[in-house]
DOGU-610344 format. One record per residue (C-alpha): x, y, z; residue number from 1; chain. Coordinates in nm, 2 decimals, always signed. Layout:
<sites>
SITE:u:v:w:nr:kette
SITE:X:Y:Z:NUM:A
...
</sites>
This chain:
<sites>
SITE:u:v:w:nr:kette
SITE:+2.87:-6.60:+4.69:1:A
SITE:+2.71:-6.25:+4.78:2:A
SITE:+3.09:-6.14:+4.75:3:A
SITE:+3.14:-6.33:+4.42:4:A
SITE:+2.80:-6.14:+4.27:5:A
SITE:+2.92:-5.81:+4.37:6:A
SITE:+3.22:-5.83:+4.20:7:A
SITE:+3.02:-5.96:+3.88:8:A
SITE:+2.81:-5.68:+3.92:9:A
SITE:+3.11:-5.40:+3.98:10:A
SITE:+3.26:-5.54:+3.64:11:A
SITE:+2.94:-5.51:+3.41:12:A
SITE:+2.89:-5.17:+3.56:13:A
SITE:+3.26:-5.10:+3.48:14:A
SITE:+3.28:-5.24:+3.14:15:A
SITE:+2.95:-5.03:+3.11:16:A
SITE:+3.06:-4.71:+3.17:17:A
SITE:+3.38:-4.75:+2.97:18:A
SITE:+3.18:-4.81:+2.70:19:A
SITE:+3.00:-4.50:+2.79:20:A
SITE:+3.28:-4.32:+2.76:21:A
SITE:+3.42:-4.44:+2.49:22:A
SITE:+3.16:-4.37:+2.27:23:A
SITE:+3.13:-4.00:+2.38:24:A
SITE:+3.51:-4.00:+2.37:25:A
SITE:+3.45:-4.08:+1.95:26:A
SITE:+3.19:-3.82:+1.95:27:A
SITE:+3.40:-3.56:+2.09:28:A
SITE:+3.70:-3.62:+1.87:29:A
SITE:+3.48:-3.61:+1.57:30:A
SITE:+3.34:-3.28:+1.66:31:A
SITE:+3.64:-3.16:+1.72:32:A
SITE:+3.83:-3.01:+1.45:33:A
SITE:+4.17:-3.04:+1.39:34:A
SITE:+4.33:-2.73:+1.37:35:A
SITE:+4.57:-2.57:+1.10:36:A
SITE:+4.79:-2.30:+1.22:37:A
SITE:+4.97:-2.09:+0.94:38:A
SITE:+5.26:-1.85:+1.03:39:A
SITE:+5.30:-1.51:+0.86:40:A
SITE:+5.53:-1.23:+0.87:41:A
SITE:+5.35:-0.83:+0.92:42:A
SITE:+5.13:-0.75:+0.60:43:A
SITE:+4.85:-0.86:+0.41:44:A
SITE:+4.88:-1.24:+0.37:45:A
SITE:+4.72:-1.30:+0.76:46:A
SITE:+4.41:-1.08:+0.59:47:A
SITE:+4.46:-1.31:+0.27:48:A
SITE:+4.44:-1.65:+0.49:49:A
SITE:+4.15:-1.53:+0.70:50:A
SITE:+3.92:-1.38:+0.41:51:A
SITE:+3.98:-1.61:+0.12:52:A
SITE:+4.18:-1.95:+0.29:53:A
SITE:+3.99:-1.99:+0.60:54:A
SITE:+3.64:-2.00:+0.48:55:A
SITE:+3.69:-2.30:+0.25:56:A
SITE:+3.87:-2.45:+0.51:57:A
SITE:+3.59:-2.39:+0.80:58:A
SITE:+3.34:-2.58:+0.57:59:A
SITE:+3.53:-2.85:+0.59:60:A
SITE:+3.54:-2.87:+0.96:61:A
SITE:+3.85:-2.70:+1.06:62:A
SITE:+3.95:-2.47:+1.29:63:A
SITE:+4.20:-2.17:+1.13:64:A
SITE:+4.42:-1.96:+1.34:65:A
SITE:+4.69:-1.73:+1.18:66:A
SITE:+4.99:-1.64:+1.40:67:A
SITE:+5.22:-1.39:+1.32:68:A
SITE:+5.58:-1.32:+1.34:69:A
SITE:+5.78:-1.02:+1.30:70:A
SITE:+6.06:-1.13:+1.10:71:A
SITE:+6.12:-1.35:+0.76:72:A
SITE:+6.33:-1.55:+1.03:73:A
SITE:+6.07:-1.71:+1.28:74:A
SITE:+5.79:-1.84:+1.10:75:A
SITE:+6.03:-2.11:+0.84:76:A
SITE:+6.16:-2.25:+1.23:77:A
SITE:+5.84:-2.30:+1.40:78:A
SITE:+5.69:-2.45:+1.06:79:A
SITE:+5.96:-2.70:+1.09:80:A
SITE:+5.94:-2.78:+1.44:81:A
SITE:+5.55:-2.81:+1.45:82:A
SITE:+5.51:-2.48:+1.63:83:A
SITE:+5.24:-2.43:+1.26:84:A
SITE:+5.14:-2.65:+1.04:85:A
SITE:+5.20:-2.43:+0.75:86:A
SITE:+5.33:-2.07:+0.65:87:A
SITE:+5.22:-1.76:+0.39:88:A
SITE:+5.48:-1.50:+0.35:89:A
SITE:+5.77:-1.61:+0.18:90:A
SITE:+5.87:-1.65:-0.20:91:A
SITE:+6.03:-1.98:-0.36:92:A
SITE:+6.35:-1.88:-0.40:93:A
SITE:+6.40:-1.75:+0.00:94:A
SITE:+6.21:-2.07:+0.14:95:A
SITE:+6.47:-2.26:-0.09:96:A
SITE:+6.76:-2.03:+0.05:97:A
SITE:+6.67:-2.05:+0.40:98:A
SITE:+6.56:-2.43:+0.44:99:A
SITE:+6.91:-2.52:+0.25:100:A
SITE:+7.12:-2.31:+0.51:101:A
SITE:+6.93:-2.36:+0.79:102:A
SITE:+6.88:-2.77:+0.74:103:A
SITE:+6.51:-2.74:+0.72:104:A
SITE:+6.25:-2.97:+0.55:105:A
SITE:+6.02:-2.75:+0.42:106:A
SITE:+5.80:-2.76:+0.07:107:A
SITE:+5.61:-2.49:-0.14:108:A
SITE:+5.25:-2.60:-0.19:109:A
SITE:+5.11:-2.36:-0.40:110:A
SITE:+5.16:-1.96:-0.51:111:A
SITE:+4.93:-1.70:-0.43:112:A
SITE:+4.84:-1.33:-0.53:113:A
SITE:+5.14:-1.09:-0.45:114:A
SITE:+5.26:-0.73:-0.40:115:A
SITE:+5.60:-0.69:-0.48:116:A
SITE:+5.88:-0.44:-0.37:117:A
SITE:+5.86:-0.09:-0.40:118:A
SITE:+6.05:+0.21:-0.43:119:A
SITE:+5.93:+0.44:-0.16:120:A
SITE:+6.03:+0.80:-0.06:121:A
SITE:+5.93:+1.07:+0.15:122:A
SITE:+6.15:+1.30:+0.03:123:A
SITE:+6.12:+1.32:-0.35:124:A
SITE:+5.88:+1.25:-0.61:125:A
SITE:+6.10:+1.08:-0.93:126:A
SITE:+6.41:+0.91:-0.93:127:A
SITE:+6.56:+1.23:-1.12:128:A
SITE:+6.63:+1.39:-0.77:129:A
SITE:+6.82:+1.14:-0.66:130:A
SITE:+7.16:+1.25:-0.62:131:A
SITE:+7.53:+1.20:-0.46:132:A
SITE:+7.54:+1.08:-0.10:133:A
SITE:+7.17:+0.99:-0.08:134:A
SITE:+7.09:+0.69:+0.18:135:A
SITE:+6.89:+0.43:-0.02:136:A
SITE:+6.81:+0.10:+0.24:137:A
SITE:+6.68:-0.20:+0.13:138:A
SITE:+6.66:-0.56:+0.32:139:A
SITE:+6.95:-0.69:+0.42:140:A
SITE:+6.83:-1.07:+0.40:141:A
SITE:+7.06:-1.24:+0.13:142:A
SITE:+6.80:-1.34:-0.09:143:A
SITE:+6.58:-0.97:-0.08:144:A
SITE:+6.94:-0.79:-0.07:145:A
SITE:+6.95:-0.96:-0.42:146:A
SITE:+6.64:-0.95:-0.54:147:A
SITE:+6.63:-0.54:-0.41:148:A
SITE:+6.99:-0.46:-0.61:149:A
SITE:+6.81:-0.65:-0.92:150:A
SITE:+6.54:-0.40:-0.91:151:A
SITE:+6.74:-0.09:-0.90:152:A
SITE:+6.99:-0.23:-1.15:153:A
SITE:+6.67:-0.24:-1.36:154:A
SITE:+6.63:+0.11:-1.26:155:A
SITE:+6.96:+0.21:-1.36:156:A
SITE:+7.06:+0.32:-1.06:157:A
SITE:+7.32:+0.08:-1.02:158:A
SITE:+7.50:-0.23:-1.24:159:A
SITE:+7.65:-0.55:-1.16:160:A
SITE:+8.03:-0.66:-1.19:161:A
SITE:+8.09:-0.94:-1.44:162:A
SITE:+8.04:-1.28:-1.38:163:A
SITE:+7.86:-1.21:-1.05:164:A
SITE:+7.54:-1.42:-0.97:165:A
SITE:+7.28:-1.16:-0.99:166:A
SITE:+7.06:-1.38:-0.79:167:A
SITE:+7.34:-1.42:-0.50:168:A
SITE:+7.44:-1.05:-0.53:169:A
SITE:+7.53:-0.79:-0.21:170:A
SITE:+7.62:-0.42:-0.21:171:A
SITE:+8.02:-0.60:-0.25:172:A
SITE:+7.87:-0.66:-0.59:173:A
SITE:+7.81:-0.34:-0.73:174:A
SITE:+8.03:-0.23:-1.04:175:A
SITE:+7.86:+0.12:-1.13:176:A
SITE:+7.67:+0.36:-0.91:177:A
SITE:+7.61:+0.65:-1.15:178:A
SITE:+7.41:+0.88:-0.90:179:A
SITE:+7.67:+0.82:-0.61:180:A
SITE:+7.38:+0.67:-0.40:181:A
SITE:+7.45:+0.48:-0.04:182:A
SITE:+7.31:+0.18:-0.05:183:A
SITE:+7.27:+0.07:+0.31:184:A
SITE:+7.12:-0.30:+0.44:185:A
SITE:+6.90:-0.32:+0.72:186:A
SITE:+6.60:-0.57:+0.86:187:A
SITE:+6.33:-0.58:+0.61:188:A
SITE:+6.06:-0.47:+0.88:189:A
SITE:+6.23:-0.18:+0.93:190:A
SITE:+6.24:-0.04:+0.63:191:A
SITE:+5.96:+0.15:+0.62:192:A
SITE:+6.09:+0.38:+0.95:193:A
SITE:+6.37:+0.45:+0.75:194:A
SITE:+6.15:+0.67:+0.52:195:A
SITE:+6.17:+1.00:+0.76:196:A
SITE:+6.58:+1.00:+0.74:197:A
SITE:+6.69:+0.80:+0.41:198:A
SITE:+6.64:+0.95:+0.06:199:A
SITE:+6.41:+0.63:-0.07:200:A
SITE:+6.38:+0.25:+0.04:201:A
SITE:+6.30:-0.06:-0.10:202:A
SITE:+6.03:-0.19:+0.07:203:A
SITE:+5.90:-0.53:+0.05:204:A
SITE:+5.55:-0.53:+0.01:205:A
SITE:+5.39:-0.71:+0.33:206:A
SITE:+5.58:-0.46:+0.52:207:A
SITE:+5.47:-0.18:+0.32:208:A
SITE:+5.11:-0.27:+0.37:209:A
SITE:+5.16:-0.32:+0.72:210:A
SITE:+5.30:+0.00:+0.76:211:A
SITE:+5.07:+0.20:+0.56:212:A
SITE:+5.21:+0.24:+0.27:213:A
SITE:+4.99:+0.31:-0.07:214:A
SITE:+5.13:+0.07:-0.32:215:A
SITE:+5.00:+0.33:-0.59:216:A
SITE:+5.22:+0.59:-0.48:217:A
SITE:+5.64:+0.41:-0.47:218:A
SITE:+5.81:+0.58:-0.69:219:A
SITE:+5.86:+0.23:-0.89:220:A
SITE:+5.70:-0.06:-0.80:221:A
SITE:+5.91:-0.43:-0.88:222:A
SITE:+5.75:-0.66:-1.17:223:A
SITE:+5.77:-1.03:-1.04:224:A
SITE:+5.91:-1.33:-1.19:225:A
SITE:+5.71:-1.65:-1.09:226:A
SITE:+5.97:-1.76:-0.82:227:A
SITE:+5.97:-1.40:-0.63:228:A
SITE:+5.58:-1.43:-0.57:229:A
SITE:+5.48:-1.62:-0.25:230:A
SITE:+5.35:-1.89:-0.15:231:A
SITE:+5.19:-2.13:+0.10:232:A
SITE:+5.50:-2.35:+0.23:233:A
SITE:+5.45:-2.68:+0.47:234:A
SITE:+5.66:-2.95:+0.59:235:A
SITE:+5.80:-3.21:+0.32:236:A
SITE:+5.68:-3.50:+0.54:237:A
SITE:+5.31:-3.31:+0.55:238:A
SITE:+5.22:-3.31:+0.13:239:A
SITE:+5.06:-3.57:+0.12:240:A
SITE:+4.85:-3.54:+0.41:241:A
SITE:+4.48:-3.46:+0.39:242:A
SITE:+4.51:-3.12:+0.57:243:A
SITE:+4.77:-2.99:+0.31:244:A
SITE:+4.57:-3.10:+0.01:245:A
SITE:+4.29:-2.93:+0.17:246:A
SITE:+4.46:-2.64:+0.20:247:A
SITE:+4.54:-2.60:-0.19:248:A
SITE:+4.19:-2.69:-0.24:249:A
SITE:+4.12:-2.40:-0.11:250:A
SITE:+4.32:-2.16:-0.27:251:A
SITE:+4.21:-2.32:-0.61:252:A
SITE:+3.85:-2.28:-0.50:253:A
SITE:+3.63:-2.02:-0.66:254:A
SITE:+3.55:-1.86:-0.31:255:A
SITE:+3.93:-1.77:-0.31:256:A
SITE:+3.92:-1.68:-0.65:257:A
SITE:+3.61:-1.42:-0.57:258:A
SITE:+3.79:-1.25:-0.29:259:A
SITE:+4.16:-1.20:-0.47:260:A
SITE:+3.99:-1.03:-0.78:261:A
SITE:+3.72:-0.80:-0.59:262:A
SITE:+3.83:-0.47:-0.67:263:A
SITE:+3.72:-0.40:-0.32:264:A
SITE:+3.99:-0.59:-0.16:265:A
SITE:+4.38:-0.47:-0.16:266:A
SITE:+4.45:-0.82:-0.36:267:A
SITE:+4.27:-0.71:-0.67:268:A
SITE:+4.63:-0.49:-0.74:269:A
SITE:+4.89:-0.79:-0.65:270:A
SITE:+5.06:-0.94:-0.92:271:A
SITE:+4.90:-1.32:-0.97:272:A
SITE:+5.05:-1.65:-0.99:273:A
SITE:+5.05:-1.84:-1.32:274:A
SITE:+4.79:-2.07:-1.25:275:A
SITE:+4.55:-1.80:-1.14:276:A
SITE:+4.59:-1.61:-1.45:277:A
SITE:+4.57:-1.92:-1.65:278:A
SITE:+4.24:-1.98:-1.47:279:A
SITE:+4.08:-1.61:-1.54:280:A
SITE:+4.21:-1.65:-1.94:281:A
SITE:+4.01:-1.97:-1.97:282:A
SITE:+3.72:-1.83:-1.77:283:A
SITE:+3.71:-1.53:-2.01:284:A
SITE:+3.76:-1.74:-2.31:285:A
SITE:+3.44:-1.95:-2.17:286:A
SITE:+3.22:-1.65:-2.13:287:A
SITE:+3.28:-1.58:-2.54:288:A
</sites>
């Protein structure tokens, strides 16, 4: 019987205790918070998540940590095998590019504020100096070898063969090159080195922030169509999960809103995405 009681005992006391813990195991879970991890490239988008993304987001009980990468390469591939749980750095028509040849299930969620390529030298001050046998790099990425040969075509540094894609366009491409330029592809993060030994570079413009670069002072700075300006990509299977709609929250928010336009901040000069305009046109037609 004593033996019998015992064992009763040893039970309730059990049962007790994993009750015990079970409760504090709720409590722990609910103050802990689950935590988003976005990917960037070098440049100003980590600043941009962690000054005008993350604060919305910390209100709401999460935890924000921004890792970066050093190429246009890593940060689509650990976004799509859970490595983050979303990515800032890329524009629509490269995340469409790269997810399509690479087999990747990856969607944009929402455009934000961005600088766009620039025409950089260290060696002259107008595109009148250029002249025959000048080095010009620029990114050798398909889709920013394009987009870079589109800019200086709009320069008139260079036109097209007919019937060529523009959008799908390499150095093969290139019909006219009136100055005798040498246009030569390299890794867009290592552009910017190129400066002390090349006549000028196209630079894109996280790497020219990251490496210093006034955006004021490129020769000729890019004018972006919607697609070219970046945006915040996540997994396909993710949209329609609370932490993703959170996360566009956020960058709809006012606080995000406060900190892009502050004259203060190096966002105030990037080029904005339609709805953000659209936003600042209604608030100014409001204020009348």
């Amino acid at each position: 019987m004593k033996i019998a009681s015992l064992l009763r005992g040893l039970a309730r006391t059990a049962a007790a205790l994993s009750l015990v813990a079970g409760i504090h195991g709720v409590a722990y879970a609910q103050a802990t918070p689950h935590t988003i991890v976005f990917g960037v490239a070098p440049g100003p988008y980590g600043d941009l998540i962690k000054q005008a993304i993350a604060p919305s987001l910390e209100k709401k009980g999460y935890r924000i940590v921004v890792k970066e990468f050093s190429d246009y390469v890593q940060p689509n591939l650990a976004l799509a095998n859970g490595a983050t749980d979303a990515n800032l750095f890329q524009h629509g028509v490269y995340l469409e590019k790269f997810s399509a040849d690479k087999g990747l299930k990856l969607s944009p969620l929402i455009r934000v504020p961005t600088a766009g390529l620039g025409l950089y030298s260290n060696k002259i001050k107008s595109l009148d100096e250029l002249k025959k046998g000048d080095v010009v790099t620029l990114a050798n990425d398909p889709t920013n070898l394009a987009r870079a040969l589109r800019f200086l075509a709009k320069l008139d540094l260079l036109s097209f063969k007919k019937d060529i894609d523009p959008t799908k366009a390499s150095e093969k491409d290139i019909d006219q090159n009136p100055r005798g330029l040498v246009f030569k592809p390299l890794e867009a993060a290592q552009l910017p080195r190129t400066l002390d030994t090349a006549a000028a570079s196209v630079v894109n413009g996280n790497f020219a922030i990251a490496a210093g670069l006034d955006l004021n002072k490129a020769l000729k700075l890019e004018v972006l169509d919607e697609n070219l300006k970046n945006l915040v990509a996540v997994k396909t299977e993710d949209l329609d999960k609370p932490f993703v709609k959170d996360i566009k929250a956020a960058v709809e928010s006012e606080e995000f809103i406060a900190v892009v336009t502050d004259p203060k901040t190096p966002f105030a000069s990037f080029q904005r995405p339609e709805w953000l305009v659209a936003r600042l046109a209604h608030r100014h037609t409001t204020k009348k």
